[in-house]
TORPA-358401 format. One record per residue: residue number from 1; residue in three letters; chain; x, y, z of N, C-alpha, C, CB in turn. Coordinates in steps of 0.2 Angstrom, whole numbers, m for minus. Glycine has a CB too. Layout:
N
- NUM / ALA / A / X / Y / Z / X / Y / Z / X / Y / Z / X / Y / Z
...
% end
This chain:
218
- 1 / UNK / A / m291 / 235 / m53 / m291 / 238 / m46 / m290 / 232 / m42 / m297 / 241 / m45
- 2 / UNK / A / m286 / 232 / m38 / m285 / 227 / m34 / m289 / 225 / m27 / m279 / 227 / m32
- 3 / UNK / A / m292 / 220 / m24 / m299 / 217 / m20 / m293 / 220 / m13 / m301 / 206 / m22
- 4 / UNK / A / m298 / 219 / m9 / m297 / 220 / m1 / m292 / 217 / 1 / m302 / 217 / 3
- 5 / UNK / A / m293 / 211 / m1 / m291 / 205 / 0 / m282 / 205 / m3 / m295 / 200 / m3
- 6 / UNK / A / m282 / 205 / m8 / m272 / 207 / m10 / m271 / 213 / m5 / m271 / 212 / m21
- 7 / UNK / A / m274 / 220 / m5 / m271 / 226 / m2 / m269 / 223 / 5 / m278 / 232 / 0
- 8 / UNK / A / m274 / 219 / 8 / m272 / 215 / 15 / m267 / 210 / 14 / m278 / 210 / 18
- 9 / UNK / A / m266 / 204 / 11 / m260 / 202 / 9 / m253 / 206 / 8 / m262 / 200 / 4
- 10 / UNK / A / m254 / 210 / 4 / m248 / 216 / 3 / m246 / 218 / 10 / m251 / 223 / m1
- 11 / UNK / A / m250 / 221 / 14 / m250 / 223 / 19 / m246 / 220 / 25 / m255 / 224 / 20
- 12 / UNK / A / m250 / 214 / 25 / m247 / 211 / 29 / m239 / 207 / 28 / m252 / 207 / 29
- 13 / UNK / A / m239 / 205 / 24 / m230 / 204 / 20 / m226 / 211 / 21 / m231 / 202 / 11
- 14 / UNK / A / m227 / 217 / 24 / m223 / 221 / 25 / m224 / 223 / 29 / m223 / 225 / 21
- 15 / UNK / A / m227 / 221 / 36 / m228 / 223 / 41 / m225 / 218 / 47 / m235 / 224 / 42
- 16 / UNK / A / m222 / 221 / 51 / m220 / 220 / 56 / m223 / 222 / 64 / m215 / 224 / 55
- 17 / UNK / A / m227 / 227 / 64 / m230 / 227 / 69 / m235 / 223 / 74 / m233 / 231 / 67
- 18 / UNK / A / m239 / 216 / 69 / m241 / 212 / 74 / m238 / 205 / 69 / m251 / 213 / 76
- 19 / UNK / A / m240 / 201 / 73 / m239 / 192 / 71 / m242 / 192 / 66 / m241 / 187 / 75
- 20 / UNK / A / m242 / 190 / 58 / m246 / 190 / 53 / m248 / 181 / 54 / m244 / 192 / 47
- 21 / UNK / A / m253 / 178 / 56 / m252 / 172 / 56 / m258 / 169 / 53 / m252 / 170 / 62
- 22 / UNK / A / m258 / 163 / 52 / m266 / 162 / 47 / m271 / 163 / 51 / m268 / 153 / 43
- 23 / UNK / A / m269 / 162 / 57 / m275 / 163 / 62 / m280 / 168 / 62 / m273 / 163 / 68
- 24 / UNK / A / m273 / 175 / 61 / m277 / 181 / 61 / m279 / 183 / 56 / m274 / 186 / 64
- 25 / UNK / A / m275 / 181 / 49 / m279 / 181 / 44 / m285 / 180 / 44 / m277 / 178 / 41
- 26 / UNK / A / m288 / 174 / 47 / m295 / 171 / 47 / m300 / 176 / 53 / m292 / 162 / 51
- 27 / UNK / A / m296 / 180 / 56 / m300 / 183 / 60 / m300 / 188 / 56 / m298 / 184 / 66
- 28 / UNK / A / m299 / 192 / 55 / m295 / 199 / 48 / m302 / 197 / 43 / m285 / 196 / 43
- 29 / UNK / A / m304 / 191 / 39 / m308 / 190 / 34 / m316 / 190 / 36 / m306 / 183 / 30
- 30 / UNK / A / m317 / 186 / 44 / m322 / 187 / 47 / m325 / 195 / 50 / m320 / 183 / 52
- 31 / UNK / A / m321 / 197 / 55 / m320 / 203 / 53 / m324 / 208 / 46 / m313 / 203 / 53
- 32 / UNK / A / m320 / 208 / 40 / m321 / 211 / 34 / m329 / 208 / 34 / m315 / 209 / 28
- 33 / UNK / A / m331 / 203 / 33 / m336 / 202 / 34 / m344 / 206 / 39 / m334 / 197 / 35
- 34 / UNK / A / m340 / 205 / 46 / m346 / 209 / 52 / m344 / 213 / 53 / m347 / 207 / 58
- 35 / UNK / A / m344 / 221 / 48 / m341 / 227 / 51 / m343 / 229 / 58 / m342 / 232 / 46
- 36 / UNK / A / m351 / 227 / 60 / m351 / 227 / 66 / m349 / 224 / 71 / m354 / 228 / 66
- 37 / UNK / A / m346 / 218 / 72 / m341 / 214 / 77 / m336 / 218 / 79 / m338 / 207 / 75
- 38 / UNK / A / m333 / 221 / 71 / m326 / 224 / 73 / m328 / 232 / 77 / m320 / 225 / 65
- 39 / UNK / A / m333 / 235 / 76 / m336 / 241 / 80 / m335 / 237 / 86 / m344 / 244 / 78
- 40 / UNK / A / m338 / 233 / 89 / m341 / 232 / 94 / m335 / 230 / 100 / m345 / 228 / 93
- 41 / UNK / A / m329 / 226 / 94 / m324 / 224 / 97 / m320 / 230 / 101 / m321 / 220 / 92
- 42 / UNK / A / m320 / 235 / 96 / m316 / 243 / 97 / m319 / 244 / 104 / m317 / 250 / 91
- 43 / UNK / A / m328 / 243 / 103 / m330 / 246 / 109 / m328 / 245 / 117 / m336 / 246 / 109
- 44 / UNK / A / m328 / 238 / 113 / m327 / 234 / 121 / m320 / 236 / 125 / m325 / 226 / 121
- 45 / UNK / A / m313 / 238 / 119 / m308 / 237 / 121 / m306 / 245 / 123 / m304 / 233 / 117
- 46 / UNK / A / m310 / 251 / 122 / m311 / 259 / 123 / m316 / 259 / 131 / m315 / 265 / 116
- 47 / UNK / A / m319 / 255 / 133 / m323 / 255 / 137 / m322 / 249 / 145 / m328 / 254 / 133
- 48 / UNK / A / m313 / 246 / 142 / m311 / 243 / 146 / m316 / 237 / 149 / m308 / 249 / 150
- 49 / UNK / A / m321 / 235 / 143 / m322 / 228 / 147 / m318 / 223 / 149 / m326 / 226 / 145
- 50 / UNK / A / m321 / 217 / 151 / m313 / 211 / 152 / m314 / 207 / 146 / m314 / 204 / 160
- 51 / UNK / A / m320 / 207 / 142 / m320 / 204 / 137 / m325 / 204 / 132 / m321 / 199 / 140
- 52 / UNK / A / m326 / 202 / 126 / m331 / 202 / 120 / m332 / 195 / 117 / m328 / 207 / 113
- 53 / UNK / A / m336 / 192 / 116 / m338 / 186 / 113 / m342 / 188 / 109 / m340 / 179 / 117
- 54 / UNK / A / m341 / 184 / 99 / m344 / 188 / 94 / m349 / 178 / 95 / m339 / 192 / 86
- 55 / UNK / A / m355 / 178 / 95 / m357 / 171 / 92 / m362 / 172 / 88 / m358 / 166 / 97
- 56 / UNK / A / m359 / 168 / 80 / m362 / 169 / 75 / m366 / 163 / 76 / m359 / 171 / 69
- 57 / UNK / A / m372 / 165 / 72 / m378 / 161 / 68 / m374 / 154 / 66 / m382 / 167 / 61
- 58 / UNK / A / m370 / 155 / 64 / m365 / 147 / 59 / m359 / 149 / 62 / m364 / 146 / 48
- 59 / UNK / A / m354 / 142 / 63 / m348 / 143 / 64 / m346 / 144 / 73 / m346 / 150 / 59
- 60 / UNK / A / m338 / 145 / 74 / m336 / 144 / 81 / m338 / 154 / 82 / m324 / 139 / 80
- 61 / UNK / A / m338 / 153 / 89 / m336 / 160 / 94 / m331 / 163 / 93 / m336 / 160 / 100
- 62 / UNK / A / m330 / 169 / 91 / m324 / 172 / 94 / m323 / 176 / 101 / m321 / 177 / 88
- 63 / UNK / A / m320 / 174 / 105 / m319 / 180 / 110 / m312 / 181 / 110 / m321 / 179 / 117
- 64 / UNK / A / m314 / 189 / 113 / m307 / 192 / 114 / m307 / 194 / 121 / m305 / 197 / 108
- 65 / UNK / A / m299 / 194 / 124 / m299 / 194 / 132 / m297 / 199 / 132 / m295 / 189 / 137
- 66 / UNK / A / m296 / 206 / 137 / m293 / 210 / 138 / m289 / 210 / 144 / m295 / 213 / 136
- 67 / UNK / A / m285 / 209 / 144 / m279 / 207 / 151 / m275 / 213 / 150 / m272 / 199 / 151
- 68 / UNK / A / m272 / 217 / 156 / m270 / 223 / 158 / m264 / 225 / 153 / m268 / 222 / 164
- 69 / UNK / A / m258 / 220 / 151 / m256 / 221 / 145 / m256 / 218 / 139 / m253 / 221 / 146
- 70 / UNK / A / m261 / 212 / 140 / m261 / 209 / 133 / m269 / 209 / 130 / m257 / 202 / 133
- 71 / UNK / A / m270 / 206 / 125 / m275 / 204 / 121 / m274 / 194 / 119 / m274 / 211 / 114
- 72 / UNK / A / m281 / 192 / 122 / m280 / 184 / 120 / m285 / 185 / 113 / m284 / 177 / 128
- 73 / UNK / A / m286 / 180 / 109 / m289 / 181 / 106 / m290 / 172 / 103 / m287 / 187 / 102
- 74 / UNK / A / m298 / 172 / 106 / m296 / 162 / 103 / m303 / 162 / 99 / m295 / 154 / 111
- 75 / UNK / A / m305 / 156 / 96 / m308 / 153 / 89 / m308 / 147 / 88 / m307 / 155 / 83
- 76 / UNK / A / m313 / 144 / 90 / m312 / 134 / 89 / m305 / 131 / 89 / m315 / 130 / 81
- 77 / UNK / A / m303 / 133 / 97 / m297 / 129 / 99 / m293 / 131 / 97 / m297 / 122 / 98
- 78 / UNK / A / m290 / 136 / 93 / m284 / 142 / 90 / m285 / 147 / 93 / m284 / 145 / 82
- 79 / UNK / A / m279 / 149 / 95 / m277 / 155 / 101 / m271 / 161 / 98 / m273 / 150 / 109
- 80 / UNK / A / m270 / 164 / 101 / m266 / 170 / 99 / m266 / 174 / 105 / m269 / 175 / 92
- 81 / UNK / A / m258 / 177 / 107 / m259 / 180 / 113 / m256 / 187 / 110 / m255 / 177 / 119
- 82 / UNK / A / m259 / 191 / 110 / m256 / 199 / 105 / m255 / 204 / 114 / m266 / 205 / 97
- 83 / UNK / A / m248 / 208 / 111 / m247 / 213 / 115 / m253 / 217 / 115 / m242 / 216 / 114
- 84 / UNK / A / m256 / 223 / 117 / m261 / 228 / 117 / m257 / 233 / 110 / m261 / 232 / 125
- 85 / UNK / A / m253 / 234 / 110 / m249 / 239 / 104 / m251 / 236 / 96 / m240 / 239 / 105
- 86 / UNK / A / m247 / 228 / 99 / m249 / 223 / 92 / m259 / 223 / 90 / m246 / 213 / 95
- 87 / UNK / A / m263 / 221 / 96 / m269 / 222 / 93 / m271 / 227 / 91 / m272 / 221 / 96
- 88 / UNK / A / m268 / 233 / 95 / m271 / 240 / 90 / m270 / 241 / 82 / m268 / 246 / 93
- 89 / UNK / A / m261 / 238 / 82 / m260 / 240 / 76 / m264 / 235 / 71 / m254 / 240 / 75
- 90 / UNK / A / m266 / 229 / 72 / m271 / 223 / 70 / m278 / 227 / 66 / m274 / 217 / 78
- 91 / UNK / A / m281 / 231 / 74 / m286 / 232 / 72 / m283 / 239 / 66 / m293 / 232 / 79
- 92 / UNK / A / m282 / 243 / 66 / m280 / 248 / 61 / m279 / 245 / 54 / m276 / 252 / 64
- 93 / UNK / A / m277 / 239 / 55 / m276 / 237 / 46 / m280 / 234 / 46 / m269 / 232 / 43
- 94 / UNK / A / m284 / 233 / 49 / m291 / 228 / 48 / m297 / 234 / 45 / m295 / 225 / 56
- 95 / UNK / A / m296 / 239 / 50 / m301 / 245 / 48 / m299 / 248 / 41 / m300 / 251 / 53
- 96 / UNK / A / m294 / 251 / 40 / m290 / 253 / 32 / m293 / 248 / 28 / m280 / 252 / 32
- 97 / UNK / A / m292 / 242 / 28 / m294 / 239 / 20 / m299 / 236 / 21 / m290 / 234 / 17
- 98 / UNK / A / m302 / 234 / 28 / m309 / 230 / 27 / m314 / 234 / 28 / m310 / 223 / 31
- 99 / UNK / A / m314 / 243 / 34 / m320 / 241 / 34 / m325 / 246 / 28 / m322 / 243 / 43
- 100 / UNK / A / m331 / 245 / 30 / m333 / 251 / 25 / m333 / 257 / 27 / m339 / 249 / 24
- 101 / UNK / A / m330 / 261 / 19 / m330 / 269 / 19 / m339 / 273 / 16 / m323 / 273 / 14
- 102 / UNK / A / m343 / 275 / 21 / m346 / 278 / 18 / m348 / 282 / 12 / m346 / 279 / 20
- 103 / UNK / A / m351 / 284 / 6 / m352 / 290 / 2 / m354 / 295 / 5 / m354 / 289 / m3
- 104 / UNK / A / m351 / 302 / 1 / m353 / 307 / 1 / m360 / 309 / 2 / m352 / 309 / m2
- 105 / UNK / A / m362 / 314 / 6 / m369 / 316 / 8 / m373 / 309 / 10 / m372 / 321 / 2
- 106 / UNK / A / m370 / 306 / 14 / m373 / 300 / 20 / m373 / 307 / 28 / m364 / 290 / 21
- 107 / UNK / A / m380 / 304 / 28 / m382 / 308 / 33 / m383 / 303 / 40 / m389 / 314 / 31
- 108 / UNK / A / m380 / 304 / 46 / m379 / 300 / 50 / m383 / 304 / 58 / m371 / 299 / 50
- 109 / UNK / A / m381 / 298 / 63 / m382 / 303 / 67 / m376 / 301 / 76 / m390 / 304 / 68
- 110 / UNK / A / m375 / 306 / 76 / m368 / 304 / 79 / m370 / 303 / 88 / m362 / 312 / 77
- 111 / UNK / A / m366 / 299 / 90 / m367 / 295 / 97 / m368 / 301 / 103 / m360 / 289 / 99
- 112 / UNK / A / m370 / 303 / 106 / m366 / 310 / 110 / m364 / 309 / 116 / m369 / 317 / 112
- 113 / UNK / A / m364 / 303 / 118 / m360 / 298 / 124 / m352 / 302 / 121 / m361 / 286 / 122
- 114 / UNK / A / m348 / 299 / 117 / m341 / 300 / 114 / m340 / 309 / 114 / m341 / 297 / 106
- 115 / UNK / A / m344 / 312 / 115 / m343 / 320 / 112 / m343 / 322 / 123 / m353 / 325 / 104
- 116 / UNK / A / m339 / 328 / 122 / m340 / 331 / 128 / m345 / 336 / 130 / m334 / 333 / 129
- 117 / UNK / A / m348 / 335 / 139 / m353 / 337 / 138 / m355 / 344 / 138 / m355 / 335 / 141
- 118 / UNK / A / m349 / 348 / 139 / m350 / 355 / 135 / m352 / 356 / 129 / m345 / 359 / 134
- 119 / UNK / A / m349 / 352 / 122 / m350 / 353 / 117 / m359 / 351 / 117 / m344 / 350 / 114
- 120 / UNK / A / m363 / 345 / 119 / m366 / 342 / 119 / m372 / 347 / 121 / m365 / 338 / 122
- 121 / UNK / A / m369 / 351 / 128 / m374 / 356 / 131 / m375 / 362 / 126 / m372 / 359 / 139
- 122 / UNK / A / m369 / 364 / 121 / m369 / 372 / 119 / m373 / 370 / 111 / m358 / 376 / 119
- 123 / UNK / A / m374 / 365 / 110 / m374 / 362 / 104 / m382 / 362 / 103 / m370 / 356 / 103
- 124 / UNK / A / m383 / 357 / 109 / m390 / 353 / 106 / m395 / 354 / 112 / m389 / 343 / 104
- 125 / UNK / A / m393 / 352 / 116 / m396 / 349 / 124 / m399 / 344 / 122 / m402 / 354 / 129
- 126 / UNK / A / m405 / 342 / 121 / m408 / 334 / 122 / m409 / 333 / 115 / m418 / 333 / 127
- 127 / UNK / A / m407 / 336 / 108 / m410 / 334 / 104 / m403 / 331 / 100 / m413 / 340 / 101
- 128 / UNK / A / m405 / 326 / 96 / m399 / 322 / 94 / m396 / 326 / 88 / m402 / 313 / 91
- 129 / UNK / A / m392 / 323 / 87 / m386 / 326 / 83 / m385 / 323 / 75 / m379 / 324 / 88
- 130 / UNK / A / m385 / 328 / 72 / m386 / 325 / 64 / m381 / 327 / 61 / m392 / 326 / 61
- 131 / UNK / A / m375 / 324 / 55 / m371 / 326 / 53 / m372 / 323 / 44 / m366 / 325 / 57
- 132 / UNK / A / m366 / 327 / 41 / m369 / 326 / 33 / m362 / 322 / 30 / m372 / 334 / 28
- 133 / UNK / A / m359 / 317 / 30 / m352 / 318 / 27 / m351 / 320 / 19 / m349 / 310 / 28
- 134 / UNK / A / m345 / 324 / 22 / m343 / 330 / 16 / m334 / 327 / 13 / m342 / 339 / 21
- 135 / UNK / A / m332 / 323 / 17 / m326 / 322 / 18 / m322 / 315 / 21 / m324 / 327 / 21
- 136 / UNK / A / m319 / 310 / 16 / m316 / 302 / 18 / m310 / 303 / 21 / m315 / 297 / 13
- 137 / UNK / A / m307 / 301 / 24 / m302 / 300 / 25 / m297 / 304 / 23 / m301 / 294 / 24
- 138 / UNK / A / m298 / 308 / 30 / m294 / 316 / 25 / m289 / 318 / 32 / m302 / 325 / 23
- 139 / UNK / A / m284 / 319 / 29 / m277 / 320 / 33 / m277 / 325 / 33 / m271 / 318 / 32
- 140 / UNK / A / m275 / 327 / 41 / m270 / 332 / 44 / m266 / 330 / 48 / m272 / 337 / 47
- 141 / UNK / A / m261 / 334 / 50 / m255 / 332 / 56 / m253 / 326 / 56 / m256 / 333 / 62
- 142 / UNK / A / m251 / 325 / 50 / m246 / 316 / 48 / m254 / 312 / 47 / m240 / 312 / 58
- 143 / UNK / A / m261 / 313 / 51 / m263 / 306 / 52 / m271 / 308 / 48 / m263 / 302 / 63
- 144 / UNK / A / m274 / 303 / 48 / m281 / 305 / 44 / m286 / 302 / 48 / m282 / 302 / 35
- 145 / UNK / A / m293 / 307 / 47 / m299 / 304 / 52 / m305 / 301 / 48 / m303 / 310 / 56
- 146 / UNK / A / m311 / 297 / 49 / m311 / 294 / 45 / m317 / 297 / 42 / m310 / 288 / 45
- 147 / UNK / A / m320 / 304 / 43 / m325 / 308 / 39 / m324 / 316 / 41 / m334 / 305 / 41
- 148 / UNK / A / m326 / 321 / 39 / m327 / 326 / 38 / m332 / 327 / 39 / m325 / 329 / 35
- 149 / UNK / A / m338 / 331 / 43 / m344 / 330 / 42 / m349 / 336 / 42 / m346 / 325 / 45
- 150 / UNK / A / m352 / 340 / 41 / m356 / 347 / 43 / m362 / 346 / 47 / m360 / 351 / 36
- 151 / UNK / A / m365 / 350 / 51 / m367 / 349 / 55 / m375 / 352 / 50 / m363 / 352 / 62
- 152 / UNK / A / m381 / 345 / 52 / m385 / 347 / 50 / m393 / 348 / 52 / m384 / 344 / 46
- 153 / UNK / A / m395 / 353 / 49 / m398 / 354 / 44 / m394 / 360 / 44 / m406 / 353 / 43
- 154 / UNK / A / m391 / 362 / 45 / m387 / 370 / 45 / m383 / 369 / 39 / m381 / 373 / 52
- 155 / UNK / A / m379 / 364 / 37 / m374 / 364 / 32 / m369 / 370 / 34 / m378 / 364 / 25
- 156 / UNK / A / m364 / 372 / 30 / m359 / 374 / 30 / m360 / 381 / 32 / m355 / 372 / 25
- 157 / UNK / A / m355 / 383 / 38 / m355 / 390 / 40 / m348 / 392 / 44 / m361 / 390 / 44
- 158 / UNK / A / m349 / 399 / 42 / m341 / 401 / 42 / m338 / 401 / 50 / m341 / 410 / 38
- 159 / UNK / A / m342 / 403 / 53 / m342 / 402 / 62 / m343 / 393 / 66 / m351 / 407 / 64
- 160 / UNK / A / m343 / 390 / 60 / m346 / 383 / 61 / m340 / 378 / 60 / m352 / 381 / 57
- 161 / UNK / A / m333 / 375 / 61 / m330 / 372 / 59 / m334 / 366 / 55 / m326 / 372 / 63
- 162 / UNK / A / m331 / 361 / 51 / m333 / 353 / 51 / m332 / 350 / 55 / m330 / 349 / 47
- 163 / UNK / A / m336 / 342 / 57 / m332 / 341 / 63 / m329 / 335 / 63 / m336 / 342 / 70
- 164 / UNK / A / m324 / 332 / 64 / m320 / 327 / 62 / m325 / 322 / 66 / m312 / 327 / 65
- 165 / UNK / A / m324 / 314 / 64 / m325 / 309 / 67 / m323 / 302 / 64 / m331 / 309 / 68
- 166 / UNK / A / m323 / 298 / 69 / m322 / 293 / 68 / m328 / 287 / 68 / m317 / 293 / 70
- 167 / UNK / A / m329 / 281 / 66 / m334 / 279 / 63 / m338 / 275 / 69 / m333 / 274 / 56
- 168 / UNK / A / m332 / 274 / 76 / m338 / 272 / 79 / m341 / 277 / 85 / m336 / 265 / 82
- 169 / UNK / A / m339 / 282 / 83 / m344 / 290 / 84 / m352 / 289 / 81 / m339 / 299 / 79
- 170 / UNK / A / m352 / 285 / 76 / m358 / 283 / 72 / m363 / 280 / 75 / m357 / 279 / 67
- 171 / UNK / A / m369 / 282 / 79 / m375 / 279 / 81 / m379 / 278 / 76 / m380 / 281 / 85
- 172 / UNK / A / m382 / 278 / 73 / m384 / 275 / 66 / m382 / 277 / 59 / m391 / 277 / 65
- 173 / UNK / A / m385 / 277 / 54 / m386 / 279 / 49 / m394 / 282 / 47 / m384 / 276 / 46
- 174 / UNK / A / m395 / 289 / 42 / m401 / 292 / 41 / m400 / 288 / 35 / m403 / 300 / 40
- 175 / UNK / A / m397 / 292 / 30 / m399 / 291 / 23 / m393 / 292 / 19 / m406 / 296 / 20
- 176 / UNK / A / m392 / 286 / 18 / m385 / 285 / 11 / m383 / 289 / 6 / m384 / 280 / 8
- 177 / UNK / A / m376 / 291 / 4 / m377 / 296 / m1 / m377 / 291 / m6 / m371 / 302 / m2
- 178 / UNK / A / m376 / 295 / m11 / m375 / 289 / m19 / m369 / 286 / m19 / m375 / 293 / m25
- 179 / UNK / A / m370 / 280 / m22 / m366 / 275 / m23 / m364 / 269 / m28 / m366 / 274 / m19
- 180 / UNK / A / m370 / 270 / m31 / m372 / 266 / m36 / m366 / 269 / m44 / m382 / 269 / m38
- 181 / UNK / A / m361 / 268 / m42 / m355 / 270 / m50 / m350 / 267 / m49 / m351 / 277 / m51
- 182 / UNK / A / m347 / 264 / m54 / m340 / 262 / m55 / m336 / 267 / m52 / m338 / 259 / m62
- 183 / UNK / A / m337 / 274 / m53 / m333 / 278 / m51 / m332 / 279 / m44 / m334 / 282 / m53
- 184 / UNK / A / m337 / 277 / m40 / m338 / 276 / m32 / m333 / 271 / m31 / m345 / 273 / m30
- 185 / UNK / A / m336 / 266 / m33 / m330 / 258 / m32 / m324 / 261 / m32 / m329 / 252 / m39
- 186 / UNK / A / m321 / 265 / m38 / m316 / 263 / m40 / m313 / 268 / m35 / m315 / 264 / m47
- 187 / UNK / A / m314 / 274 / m33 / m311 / 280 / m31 / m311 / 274 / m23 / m315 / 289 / m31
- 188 / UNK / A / m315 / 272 / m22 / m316 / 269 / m14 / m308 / 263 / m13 / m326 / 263 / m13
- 189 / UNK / A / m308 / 259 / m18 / m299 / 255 / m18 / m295 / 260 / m17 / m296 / 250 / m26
- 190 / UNK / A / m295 / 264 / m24 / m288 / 266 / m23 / m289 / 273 / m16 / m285 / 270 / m31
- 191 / UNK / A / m294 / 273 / m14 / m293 / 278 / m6 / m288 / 273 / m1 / m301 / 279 / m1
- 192 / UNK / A / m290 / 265 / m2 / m289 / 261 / 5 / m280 / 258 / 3 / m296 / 251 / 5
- 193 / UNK / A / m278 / 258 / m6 / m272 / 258 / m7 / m268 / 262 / m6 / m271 / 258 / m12
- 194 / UNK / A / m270 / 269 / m5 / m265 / 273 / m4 / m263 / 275 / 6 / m268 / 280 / m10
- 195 / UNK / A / m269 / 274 / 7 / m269 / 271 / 13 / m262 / 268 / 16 / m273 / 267 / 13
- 196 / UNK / A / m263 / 261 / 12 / m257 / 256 / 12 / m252 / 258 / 14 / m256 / 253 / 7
- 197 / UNK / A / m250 / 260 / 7 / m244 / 261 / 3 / m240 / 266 / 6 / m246 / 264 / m4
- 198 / UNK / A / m244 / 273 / 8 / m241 / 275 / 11 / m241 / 275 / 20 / m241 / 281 / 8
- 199 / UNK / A / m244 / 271 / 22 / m243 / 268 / 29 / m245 / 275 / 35 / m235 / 265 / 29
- 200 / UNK / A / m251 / 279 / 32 / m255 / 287 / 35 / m257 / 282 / 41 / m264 / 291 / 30
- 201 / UNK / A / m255 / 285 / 47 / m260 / 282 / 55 / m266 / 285 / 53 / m257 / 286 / 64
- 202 / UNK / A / m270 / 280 / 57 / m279 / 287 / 57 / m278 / 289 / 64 / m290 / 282 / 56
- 203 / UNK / A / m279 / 295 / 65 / m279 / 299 / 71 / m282 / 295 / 78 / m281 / 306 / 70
- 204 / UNK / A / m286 / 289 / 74 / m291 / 289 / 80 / m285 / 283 / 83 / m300 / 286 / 77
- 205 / UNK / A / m281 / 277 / 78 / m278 / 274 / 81 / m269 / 274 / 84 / m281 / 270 / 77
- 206 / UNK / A / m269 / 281 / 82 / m262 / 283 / 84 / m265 / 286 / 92 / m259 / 290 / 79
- 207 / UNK / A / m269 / 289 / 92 / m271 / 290 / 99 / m273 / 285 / 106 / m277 / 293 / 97
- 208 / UNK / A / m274 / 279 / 103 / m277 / 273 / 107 / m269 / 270 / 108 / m284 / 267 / 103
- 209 / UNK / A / m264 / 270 / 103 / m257 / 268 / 105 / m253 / 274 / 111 / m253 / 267 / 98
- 210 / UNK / A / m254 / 280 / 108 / m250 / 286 / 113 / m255 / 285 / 120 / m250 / 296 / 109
- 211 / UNK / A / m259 / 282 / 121 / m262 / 281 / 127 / m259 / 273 / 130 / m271 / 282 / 127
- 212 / UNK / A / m260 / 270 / 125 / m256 / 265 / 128 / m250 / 265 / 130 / m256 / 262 / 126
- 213 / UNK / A / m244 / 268 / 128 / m238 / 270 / 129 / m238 / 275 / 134 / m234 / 272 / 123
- 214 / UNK / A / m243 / 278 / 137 / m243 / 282 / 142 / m245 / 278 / 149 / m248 / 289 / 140
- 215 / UNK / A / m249 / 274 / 148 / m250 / 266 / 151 / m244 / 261 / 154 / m254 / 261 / 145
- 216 / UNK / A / m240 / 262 / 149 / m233 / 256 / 150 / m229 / 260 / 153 / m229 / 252 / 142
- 217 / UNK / A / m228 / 266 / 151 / m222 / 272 / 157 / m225 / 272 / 163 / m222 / 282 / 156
- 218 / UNK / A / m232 / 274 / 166 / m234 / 276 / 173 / m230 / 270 / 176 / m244 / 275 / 174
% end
């Protein structure tokens, strides 16, 4: 089975979409490391702040700038200026092979800031929101989301669709499913290879580009 690390390589030698440079490699591996930085980084850049600085315990700061069309991105005196299209597509290959995919029956609980407040009002009113994942990286309409999940303690009902999400919909975690198998491992690469290979948008980040292209027409 091949490491993270080749899939990214691969990847990157057949991509066109941003500047593969050692620089961003270097950020790419950091990254794979702080799955939360790269949450936080998404958050910043869906919430239109001007900026994110990650500063670790060891080692240089990263910040990243968000300018109206571009994205700066610097790290002890190395710089990178990425279009907005180019970083999106950055962080989507970043996500695909580095970040972590959950196991089955990981029970979470989902943000309801991100959810609309109908749904919020008809659902729960003040009580938080709990889900069970049932489903990884599961495609429809060309592009895949990154969990399927039942709404819990109700579990599966015929009046009840699943409800799609993406992982930084994720305010915590309850209780992890199982994971302890080589057959976990294994199925979990070849989920992120085929990914690759066949080059599936995730819906969440086809959607942050068709808003950006709707940005560059106005």
């Amino acid at each position: 089975m091949k490491t993270a690390e080749q899939i990214w390589k691969e990847y990157c030698d057949g991509n066109t979409a941003f500047p593969t440079t050692d620089f961003l490699h270097q950020i790419a591996f950091i990254l794979k490391n702080r799955p939360e930085v790269l949450g936080a980084i998404v958050k910043a850049f869906l919430d239109k702040k001007p900026n994110y600085i990650y500063h670790p315990r060891i080692g240089a700061d990263i910040e990243v700038t968000f300018l109206p069309k571009e994205v700066y991105i610097c790290r002890n005196e190395t710089d990178i200026m990425l279009a907005k299209s180019e970083f999106v597509h950055f962080l989507d290959g970043v996500d695909k092979v580095y970040s972590d995919i959950l196991p089955l029956g990981t029970l979470v609980e989902i943000d309801k800031e991100q959810l609309s407040q109908e749904l919020v009002v008809s659902l729960l009113g003040d009580e938080p929101l709990y889900v069970m994942i049932m489903g990884r990286k599961v495609v429809f309409d060309g592009a895949y989301v990154d969990y399927l999940a039942q709404f819990w303690p109700l579990g599966l009902q015929a009046e009840l669709p699943p409800m799609a999400i993406h992982k930084t919909m994720i305010k915590r975690i309850i209780a992890q499913g199982y994971a302890e198998s080589e057959k976990e491992s294994s199925y979990v690469g070849q989920l992120r290879e085929i990914l690759m290979k066949t080059d599936i948008p995730s819906h969440f980040y086809l959607r942050l580009q068709e808003e950006l292209d709707d940005e560059n027409q106005a």
